[in-house]
LUMDOLO-106582 format. One record per residue: residue number from 1; residue in one letter; chain; x, y, z of N, C-alpha, C in turn. Coordinates in pm, whole numbers, padded with zeros to 5 digits. Layout:
+-----+--------+--------+--------+--------+--------+--------+--------+--------+--------+--------+--------+
: num : residu : chaine :   n_px :   n_py :   n_pz :  ca_px :  ca_py :  ca_pz :   c_px :   c_py :   c_pz :
+-----+--------+--------+--------+--------+--------+--------+--------+--------+--------+--------+--------+
: NUM :      a :      A :      X :      Y :      Z :      X :      Y :      Z :      X :      Y :      Z :
...
+-----+--------+--------+--------+--------+--------+--------+--------+--------+--------+--------+--------+
//
This chain:
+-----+--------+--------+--------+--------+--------+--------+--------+--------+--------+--------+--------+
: num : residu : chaine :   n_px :   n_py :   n_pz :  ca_px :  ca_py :  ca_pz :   c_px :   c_py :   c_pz :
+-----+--------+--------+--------+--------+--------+--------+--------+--------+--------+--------+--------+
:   1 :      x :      A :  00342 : -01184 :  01372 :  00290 : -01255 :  01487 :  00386 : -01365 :  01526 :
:   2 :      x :      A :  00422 : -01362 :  01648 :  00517 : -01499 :  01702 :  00404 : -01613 :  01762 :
:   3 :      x :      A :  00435 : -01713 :  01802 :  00416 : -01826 :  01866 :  00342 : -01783 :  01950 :
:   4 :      x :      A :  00318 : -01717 :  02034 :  00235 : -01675 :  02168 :  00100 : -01596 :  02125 :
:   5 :      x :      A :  00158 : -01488 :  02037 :  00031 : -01429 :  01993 : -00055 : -01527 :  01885 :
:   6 :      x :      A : -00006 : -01621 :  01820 : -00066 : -01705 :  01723 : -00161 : -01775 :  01811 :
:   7 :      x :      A : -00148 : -01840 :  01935 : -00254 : -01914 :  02035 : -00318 : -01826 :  02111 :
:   8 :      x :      A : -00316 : -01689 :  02077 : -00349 : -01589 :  02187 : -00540 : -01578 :  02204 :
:   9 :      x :      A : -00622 : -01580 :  02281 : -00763 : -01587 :  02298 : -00776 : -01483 :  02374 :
:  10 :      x :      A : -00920 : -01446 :  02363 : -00972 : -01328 :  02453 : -00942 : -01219 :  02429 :
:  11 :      x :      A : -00887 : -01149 :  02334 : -00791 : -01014 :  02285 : -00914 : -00881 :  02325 :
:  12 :      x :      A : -00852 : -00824 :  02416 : -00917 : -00688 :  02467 : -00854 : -00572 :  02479 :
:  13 :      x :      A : -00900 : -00458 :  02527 : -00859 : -00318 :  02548 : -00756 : -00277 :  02479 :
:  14 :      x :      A : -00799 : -00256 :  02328 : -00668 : -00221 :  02244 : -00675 : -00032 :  02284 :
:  15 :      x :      A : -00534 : -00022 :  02343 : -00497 :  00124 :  02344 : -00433 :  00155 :  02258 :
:  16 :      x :      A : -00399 :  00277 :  02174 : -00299 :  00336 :  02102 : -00316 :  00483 :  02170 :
:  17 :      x :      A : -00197 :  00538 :  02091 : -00112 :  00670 :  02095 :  00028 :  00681 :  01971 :
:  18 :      x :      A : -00067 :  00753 :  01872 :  00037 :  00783 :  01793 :  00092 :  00633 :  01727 :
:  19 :      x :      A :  00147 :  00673 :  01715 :  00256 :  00448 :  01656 :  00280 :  00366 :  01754 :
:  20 :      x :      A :  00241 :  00386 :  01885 :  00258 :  00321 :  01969 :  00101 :  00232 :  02016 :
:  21 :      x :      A :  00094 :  00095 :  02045 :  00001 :  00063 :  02044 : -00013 : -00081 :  02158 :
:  22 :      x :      A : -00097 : -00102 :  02203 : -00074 : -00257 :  02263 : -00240 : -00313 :  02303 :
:  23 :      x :      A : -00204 : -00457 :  02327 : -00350 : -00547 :  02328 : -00367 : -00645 :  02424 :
:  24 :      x :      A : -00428 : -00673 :  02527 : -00430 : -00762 :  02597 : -00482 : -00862 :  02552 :
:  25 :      x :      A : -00449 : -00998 :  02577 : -00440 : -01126 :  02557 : -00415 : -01238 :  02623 :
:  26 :      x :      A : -00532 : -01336 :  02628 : -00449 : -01487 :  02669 : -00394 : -01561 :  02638 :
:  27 :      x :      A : -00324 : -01650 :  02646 : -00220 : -01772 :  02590 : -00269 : -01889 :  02694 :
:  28 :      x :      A : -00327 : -01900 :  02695 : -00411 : -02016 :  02780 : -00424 : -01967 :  02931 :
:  29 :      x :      A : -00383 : -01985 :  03041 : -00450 : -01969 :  03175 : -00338 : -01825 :  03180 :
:  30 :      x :      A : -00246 : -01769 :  03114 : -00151 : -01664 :  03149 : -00213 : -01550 :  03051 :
:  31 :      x :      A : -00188 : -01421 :  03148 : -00199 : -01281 :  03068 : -00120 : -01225 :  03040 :
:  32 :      x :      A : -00164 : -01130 :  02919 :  00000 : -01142 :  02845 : -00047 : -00983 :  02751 :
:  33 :      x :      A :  00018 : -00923 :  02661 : -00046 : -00859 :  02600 :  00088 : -00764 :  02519 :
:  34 :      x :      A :  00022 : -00799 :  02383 :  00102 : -00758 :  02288 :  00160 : -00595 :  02226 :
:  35 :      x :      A :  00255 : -00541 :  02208 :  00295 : -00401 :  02271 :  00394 : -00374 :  02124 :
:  36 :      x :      A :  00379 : -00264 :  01992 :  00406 : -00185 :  01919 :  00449 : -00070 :  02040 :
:  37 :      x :      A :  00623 : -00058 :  01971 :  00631 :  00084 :  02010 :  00751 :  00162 :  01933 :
:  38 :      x :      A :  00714 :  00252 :  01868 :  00836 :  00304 :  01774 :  00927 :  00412 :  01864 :
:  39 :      x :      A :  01053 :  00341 :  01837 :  01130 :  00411 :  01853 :  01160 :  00601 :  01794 :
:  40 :      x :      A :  01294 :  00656 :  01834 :  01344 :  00774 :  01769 :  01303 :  00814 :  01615 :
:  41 :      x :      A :  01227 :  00937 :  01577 :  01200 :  00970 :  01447 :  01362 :  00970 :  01390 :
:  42 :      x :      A :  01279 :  00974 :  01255 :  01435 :  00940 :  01156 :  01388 :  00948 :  01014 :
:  43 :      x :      A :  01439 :  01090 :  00964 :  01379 :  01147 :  00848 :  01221 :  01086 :  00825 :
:  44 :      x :      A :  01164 :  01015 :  00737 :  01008 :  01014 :  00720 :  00973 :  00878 :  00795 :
:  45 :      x :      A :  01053 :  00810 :  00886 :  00962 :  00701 :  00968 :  01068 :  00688 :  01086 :
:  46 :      x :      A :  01067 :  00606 :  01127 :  01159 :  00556 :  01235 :  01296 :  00483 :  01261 :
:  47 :      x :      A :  01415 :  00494 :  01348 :  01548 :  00406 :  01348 :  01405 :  00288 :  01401 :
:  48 :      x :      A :  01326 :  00233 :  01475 :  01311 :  00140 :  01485 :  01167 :  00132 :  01533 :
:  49 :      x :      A :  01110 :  00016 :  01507 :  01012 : -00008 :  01542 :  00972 : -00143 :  01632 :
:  50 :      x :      A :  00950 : -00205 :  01713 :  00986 : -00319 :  01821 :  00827 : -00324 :  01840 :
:  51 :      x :      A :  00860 : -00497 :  01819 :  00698 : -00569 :  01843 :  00719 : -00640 :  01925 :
:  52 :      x :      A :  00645 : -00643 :  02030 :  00673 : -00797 :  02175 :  00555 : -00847 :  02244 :
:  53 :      x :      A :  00568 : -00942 :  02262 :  00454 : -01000 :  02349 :  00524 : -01055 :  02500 :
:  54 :      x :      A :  00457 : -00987 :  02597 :  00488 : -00986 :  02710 :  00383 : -01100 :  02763 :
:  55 :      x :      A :  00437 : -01151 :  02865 :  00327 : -01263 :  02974 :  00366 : -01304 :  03075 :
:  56 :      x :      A :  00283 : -01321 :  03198 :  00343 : -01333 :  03308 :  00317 : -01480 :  03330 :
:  57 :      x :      A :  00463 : -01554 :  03389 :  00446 : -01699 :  03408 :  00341 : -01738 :  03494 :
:  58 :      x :      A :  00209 : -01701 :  03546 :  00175 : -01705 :  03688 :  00025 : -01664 :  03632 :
:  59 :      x :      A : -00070 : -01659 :  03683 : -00213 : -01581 :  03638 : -00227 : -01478 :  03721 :
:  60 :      x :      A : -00120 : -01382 :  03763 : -00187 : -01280 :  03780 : -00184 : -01174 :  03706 :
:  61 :      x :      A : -00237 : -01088 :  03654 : -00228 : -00955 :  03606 : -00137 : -00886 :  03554 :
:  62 :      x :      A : -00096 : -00881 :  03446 : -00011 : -00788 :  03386 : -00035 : -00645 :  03480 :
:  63 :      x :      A :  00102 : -00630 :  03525 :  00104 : -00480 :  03546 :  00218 : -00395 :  03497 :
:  64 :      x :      A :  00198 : -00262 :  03495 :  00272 : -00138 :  03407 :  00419 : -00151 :  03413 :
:  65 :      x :      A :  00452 : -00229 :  03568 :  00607 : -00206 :  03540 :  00646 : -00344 :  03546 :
:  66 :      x :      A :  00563 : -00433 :  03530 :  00619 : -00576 :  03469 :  00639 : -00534 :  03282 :
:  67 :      x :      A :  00548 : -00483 :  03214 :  00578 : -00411 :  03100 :  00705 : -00328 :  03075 :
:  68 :      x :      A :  00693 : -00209 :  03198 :  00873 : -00154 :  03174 :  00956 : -00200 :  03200 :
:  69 :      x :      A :  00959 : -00305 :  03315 :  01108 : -00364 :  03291 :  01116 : -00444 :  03177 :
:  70 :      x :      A :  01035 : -00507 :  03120 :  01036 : -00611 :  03014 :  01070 : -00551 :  02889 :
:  71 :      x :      A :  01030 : -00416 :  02846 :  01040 : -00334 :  02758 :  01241 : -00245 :  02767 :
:  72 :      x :      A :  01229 : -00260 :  02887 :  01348 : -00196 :  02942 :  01459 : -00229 :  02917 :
:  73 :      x :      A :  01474 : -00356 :  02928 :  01575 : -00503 :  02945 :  01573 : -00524 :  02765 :
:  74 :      x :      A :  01502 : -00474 :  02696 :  01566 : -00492 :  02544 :  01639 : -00421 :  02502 :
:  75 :      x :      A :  01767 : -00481 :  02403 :  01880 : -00374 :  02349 :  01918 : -00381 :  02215 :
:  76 :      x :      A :  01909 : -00287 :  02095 :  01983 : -00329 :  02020 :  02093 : -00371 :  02020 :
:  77 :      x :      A :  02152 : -00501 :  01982 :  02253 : -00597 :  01957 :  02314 : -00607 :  01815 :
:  78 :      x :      A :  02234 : -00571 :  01694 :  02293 : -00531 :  01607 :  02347 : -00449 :  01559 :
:  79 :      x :      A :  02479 : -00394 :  01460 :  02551 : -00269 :  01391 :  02492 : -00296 :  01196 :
:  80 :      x :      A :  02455 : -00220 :  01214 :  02444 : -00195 :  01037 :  02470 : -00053 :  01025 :
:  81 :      x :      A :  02613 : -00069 :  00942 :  02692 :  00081 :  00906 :  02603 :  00137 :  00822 :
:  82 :      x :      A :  02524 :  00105 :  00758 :  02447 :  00173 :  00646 :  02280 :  00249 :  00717 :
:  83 :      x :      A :  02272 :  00195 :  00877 :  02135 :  00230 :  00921 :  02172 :  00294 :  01040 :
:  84 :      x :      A :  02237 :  00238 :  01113 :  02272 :  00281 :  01279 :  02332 :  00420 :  01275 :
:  85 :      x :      A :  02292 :  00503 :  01377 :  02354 :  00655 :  01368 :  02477 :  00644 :  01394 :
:  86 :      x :      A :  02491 :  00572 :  01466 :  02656 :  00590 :  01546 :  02669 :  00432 :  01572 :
:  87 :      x :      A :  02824 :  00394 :  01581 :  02882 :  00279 :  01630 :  02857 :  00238 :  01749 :
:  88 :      x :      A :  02862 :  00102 :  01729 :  02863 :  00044 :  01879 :  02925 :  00100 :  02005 :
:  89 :      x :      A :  02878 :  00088 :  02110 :  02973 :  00156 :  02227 :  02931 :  00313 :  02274 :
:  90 :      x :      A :  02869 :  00406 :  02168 :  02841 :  00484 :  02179 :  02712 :  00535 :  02225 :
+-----+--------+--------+--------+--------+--------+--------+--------+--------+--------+--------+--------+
//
């Protein structure tokens, strides 16, 4: 849990699918809502698994593609030769 979800109130409409999962939430007057989603299979679990809490500066409504771009706009930034399939760049 980060900082946002730790003050988070009102927690509703938990959806899942498979390992993928998310929860709506307040953080005081903003909606926001917290989003599990596993990445590429990889022998018995996953290269990755990514937890985020999304919120919109403003009170209106989380919507689907304020989620995909927000989801979109993340990148792995790290190389670990011992985990990563392939090198950077590729």
């Amino acid at each position: 849990m980060n900082q946002v979800t730790r003050r988070g109130t009102n927690w509703r409409n938990l959806v899942g699918d498979g390992e993928d999962k998310s929860i709506e939430f307040s953080d005081g007057p903003h909606n926001c809502r917290a989003v599990r989603k596993a990445g590429p299979k990889w022998g018995g679990g996953y290269v990755y698994i990514m937890h985020a809490s999304i919120c919109r500066i403003d009170t209106a409504a989380l919507r689907a593609e304020d989620i995909a771009y927000a989801l979109g706009s993340l990148q792995i930034r790290q190389y670990d030769p011992q985990g990563n399939l392939r090198p950077p760049g590729q």
